[in-house]
C-alpha positions in Angstrom: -123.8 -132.8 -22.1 -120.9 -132.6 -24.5 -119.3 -129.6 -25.1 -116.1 -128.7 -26.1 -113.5 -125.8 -24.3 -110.6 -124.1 -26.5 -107.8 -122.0 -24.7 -104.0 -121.0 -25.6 -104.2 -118.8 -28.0 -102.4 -115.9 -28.0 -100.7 -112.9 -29.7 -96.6 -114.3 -31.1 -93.8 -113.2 -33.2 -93.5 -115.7 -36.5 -91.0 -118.3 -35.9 -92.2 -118.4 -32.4 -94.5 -121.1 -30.8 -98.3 -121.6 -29.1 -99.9 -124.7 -27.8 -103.7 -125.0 -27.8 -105.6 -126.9 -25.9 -109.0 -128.2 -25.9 -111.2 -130.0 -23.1 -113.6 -132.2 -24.5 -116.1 -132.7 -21.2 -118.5 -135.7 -21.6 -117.1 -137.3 -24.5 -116.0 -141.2 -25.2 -112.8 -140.7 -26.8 -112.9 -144.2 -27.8 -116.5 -143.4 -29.9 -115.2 -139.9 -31.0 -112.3 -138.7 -32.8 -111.2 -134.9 -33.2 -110.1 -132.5 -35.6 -108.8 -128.8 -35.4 -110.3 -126.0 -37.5 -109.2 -122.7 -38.6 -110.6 -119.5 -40.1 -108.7 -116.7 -40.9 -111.1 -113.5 -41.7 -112.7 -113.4 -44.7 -111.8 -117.5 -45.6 -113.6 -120.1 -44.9 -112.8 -122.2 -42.4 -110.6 -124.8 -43.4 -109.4 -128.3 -41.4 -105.9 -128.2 -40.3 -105.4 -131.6 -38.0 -107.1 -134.6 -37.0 -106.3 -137.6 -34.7 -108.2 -141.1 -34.7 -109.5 -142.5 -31.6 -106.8 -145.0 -32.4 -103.9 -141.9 -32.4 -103.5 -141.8 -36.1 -103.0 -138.2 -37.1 -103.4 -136.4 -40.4 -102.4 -132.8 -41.5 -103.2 -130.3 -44.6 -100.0 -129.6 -46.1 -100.2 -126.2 -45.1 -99.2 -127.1 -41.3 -97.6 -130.6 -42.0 -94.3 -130.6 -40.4 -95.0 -127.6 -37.9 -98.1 -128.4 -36.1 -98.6 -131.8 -33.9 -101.5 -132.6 -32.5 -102.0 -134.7 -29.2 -105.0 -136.3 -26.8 -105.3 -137.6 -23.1 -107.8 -140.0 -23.2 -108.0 -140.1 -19.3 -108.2 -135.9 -19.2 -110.6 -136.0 -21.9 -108.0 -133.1 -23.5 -106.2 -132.6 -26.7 -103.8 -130.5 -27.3 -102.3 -128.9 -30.9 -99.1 -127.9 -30.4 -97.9 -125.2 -33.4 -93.9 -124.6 -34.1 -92.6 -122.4 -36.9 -95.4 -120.4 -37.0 -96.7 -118.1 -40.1 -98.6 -114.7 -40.3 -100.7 -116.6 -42.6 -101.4 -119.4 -39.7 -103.0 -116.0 -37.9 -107.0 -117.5 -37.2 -109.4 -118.1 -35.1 -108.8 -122.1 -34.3 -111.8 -124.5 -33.3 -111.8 -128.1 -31.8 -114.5 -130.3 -33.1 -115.3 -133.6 -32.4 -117.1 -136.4 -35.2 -119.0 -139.2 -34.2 -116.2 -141.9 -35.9 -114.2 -145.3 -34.5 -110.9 -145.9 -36.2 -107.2 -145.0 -36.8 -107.7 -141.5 -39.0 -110.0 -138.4 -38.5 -110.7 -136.9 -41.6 -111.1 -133.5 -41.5 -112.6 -132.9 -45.0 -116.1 -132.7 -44.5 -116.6 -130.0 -41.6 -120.6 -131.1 -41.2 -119.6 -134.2 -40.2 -118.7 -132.6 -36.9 -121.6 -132.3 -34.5 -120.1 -129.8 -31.5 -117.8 -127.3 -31.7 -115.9 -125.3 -29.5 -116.3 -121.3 -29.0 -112.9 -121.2 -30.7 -109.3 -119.2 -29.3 -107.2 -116.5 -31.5 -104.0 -116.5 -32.7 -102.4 -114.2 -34.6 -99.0 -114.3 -35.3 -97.3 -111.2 -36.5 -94.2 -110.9 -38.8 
């Protein structure tokens, strides 16, 4: 069964750096791209990067330039890899996966993504 597996969060001082990761067990990554979701407490979760089962990545501008995001196809993991970081980048971040073939992920349209994991905190404190 698919399921998805966040860890890597963490508590850090802004500036500073975290890199999450995410096992994605019983997935195709050549069927499924992947996105990474955050909600901060009392927002509503809001997409933050996705990468195409082809590698292409996108970001929302709030993150562009700081975070990267990253796959394995052979360890079935991604990674997102966050540099520079904000208080207001403090959330609780999810992996999702969407049922899509092609270069992009888009991220817009959250129920488009069947599975999610339990999600990992990160705060980041000023």
């Amino acid at each position: 069964q698919e399921h998805l597996v966040e860890s890597g969060g963490g508590s850090v001082q802004a500036g500073g750096s975290l890199r999450l990761s995410c096992v994605a067990t019983g997935y195709d990554f050549n069927a499924y791209c992947f996105a990474w979701f955050r909600q901060a407490p009392g927002k509503e979760r809001e997409g933050v990067v996705g990468v195409g089962t082809f590698g292409g990545t996108t970001h929302s501008d709030s993150v562009k330039g700081r975070f990267i995001i990253s796959k394995d196809n052979d360890v079935n993991t991604l990674w997102l890899q966050m540099n520079s970081l904000k208080p207001e980048d403090t959330a609780m971040y999810y992996c999702a996966a969407r049922q899509m073939r092609g270069w992009l992920c888009p991220f817009g349209d959250e129920k488009l993504f069947g599975v999610w994991g339990q999600g990992t905190q990160v705060t980041v404190f000023a």
